[in-house]
Backbone as CSV, one residue per row, in Angstrom:
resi,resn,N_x,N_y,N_z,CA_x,CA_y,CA_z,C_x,C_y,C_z
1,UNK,98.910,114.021,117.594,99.259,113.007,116.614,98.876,111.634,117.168
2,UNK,98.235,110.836,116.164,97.701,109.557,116.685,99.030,108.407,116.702
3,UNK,99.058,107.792,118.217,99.881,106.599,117.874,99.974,105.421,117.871
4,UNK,100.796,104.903,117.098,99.951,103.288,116.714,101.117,102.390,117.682
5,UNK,100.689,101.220,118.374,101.698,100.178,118.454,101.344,99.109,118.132
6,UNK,102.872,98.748,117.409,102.602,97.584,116.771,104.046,96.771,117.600
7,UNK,104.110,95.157,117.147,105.210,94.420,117.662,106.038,94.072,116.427
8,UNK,106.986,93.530,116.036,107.738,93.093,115.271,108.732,92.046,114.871
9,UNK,108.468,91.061,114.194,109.677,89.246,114.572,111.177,89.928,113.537
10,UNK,112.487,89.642,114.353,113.101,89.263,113.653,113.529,87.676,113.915
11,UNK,112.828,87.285,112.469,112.760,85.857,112.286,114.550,85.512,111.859
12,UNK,115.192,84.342,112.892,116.564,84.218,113.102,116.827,82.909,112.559
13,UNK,117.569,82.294,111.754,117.862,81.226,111.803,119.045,80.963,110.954
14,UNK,120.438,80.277,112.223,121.437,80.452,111.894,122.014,81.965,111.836
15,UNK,123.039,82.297,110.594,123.451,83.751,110.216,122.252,84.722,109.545
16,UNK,120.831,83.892,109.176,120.186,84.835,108.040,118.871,85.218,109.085
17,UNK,118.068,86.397,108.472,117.415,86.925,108.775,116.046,86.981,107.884
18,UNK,114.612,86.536,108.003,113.632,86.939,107.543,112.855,88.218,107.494
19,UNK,112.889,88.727,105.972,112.098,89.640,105.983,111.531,89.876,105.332
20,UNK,110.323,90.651,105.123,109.352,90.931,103.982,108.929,91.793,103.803
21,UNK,108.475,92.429,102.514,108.188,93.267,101.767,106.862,93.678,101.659
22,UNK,106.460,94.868,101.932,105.144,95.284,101.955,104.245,94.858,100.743
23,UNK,103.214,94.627,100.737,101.921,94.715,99.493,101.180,95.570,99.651
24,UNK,101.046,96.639,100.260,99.976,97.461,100.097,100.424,98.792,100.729
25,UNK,99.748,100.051,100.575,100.131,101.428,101.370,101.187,102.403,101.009
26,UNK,101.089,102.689,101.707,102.760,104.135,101.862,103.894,103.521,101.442
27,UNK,104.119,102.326,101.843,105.328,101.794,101.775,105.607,100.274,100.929
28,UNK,104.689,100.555,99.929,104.684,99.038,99.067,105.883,99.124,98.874
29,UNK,106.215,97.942,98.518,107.840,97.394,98.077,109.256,97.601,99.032
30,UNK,108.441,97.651,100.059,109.623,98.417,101.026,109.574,97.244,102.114
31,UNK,110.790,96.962,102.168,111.225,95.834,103.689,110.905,95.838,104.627
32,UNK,110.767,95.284,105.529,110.293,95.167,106.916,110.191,93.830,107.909
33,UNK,110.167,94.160,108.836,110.395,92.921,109.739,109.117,92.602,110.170
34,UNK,108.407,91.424,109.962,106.877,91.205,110.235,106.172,91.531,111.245
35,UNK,105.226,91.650,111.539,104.879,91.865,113.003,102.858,92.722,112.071
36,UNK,102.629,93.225,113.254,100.843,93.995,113.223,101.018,94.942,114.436
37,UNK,99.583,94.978,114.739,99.177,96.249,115.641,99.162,95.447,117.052
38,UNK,98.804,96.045,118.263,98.735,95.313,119.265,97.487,95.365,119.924
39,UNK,96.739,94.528,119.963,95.156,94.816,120.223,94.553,94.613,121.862
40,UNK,93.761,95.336,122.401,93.448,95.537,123.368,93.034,93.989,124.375
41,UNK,93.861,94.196,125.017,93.648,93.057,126.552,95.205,92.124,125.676
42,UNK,96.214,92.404,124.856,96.540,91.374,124.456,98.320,91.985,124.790
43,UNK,99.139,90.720,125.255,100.802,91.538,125.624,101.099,91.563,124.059
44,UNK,102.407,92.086,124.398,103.420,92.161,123.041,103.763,91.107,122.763
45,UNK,103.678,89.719,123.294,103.714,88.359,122.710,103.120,87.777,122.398
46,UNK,101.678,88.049,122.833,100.892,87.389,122.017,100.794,87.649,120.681
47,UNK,100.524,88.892,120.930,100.250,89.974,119.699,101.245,89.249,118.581
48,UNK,102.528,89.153,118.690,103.256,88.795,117.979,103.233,87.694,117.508
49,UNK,102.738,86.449,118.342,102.674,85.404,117.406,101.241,85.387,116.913
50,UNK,99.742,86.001,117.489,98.985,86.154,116.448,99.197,86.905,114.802
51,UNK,99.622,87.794,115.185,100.165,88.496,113.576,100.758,87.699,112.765
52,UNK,102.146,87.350,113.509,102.580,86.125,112.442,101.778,84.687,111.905
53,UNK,101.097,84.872,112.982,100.116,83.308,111.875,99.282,84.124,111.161
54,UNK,98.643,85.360,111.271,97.301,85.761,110.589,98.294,86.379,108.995
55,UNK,99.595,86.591,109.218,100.328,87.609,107.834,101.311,86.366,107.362
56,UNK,101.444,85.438,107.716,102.628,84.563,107.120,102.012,83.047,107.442
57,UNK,101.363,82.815,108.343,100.359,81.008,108.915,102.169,80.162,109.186
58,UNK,102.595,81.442,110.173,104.090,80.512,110.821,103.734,80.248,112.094
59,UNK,104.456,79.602,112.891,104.191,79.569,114.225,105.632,80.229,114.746
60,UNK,105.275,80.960,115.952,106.976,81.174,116.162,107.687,80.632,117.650
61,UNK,108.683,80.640,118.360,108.878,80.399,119.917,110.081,81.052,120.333
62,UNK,110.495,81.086,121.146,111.710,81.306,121.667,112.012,83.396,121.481
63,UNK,110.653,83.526,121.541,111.139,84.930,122.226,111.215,85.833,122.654
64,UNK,112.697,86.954,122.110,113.143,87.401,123.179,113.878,88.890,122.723
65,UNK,113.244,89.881,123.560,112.752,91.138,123.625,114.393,91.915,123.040
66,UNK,114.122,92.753,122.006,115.480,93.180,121.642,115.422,94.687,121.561
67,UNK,114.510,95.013,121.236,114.230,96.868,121.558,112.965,97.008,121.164
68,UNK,112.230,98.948,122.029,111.575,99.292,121.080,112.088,100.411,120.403
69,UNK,111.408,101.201,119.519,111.370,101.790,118.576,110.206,102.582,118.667
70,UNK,110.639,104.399,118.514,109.559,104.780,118.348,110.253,105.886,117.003
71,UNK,109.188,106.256,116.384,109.530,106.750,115.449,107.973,107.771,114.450
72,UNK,108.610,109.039,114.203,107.859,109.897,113.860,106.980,110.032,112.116
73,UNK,106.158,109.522,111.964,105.416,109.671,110.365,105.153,110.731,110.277
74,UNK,104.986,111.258,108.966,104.081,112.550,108.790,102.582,112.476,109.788
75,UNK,101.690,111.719,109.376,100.536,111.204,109.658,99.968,110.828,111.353
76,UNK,101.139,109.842,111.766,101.173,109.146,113.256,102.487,108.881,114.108
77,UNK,102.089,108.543,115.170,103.282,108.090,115.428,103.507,106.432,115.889
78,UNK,104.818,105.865,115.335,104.771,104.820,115.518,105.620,104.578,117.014
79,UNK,105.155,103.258,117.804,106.126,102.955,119.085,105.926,101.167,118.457
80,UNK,107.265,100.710,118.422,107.715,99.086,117.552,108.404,98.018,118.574
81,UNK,107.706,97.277,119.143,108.599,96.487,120.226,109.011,95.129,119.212
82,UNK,110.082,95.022,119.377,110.359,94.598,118.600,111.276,92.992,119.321
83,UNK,110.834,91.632,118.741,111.683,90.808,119.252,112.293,89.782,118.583
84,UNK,113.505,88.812,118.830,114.207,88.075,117.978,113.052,86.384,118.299
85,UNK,113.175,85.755,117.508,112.440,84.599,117.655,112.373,83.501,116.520
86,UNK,112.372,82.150,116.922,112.201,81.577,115.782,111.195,80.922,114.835
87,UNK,111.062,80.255,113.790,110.119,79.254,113.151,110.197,78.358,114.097
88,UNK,108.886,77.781,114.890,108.814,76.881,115.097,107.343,75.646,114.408
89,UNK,107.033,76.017,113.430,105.976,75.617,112.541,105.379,76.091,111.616
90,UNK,104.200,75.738,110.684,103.489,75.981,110.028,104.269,76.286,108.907
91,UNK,103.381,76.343,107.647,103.557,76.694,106.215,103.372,78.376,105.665
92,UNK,104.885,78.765,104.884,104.814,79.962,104.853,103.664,80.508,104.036
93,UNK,102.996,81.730,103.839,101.645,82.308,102.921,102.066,83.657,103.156
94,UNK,101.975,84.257,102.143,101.949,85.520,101.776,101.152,86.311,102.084
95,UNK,99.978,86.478,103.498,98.963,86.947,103.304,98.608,88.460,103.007
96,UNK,99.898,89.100,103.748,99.968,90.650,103.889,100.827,91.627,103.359
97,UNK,102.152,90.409,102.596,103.262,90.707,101.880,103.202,90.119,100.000
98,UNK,104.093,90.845,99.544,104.333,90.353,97.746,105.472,89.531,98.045
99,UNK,105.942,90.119,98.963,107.774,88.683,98.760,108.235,88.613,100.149
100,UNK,109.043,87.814,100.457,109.812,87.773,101.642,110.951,86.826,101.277
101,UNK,112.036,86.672,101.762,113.063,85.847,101.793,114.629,86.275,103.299
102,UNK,115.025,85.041,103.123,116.009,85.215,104.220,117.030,85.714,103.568
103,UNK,118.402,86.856,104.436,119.091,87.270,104.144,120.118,87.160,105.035
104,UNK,121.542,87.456,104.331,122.331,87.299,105.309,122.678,88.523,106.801
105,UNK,123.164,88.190,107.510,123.213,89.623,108.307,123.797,90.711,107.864
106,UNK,124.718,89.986,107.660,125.697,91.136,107.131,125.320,91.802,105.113
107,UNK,123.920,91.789,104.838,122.850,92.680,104.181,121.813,92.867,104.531
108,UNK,121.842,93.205,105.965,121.316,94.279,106.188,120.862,95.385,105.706
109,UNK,122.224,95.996,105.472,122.029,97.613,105.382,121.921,97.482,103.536
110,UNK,122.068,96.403,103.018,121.217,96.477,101.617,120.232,96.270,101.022
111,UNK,119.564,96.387,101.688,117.683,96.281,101.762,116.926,98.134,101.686
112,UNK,116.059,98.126,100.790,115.009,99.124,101.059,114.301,99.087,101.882
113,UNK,114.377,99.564,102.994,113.475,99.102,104.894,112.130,100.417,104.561
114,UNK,111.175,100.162,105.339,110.314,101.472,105.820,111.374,101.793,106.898
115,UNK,111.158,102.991,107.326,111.631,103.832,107.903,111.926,103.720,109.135
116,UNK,111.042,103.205,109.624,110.978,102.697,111.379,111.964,101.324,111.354
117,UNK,112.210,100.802,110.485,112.846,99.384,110.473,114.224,99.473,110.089
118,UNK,114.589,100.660,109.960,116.143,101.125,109.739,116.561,100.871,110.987
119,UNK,115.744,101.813,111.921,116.473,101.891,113.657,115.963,100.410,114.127
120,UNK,115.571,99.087,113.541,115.224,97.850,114.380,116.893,97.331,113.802
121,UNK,117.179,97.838,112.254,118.768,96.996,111.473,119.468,98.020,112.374
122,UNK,119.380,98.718,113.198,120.541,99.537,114.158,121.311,98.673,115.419
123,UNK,119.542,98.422,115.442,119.743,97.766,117.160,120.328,96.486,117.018
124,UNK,119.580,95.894,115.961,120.589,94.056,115.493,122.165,94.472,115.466
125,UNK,122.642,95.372,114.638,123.834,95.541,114.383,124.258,95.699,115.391
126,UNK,124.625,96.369,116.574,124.864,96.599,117.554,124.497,95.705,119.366
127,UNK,123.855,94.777,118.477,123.720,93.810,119.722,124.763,93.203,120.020
């Protein structure tokens, strides 16, 4: 089984949480915490704030490593490092998503997540 890694922002500010909603694939309309793939010669931080400018044109800073995540598809397998961090610039764009908005923490668990992003609302809850 082929496996993919990707990184993941949970974008923090104050009590609420940023997240967004797929536009395309397996999992249109389904929640998720932003992030991409992780590309060769590059850490899990970079990676992470390139994705976020290339899928949203944010800038991010401050962060800091909260779990990974690995998790089984029909298809592949996913491994999700996943970290907390904030806006520190740029103008939001939709490039890779239909919607996004901040939520409170405590709705969480009322969101339609992809699958792998259930066990990232595990690990928040439990921090």
């Amino acid at each position: 089984m082929k496996t993919i890694e990707v990184v993941a922002a949970i974008l923090k500010k104050d009590d609420k949480i940023f997240i967004t909603r797929r536009g395309y694939g397996d999992f249109v309309n389904m929640w998720e915490f932003p992030g991409g793939k992780v590309e060769s010669g590059e850490s899990r931080e970079e990676a992470l704030v390139r994705e976020i400018k290339e899928e949203l044109e944010l800038d991010i800073n401050g962060l800091e490593f909260l779990t990974t995540v690995d998790y089984d598809y029909p298809n592949f397998h996913l491994t999700m490092h996943c970290f907390i961090c904030e806006i520190s610039g740029g103008t939001l764009s939709l490039n890779a998503h239909n919607d996004a908005k901040w939520i409170d923490f405590g709705k969480l668990d009322d969101q339609k997540w992809v699958s792998a992003d259930i066990l990232v609302v595990d690990a928040l809850k439990t921090r």
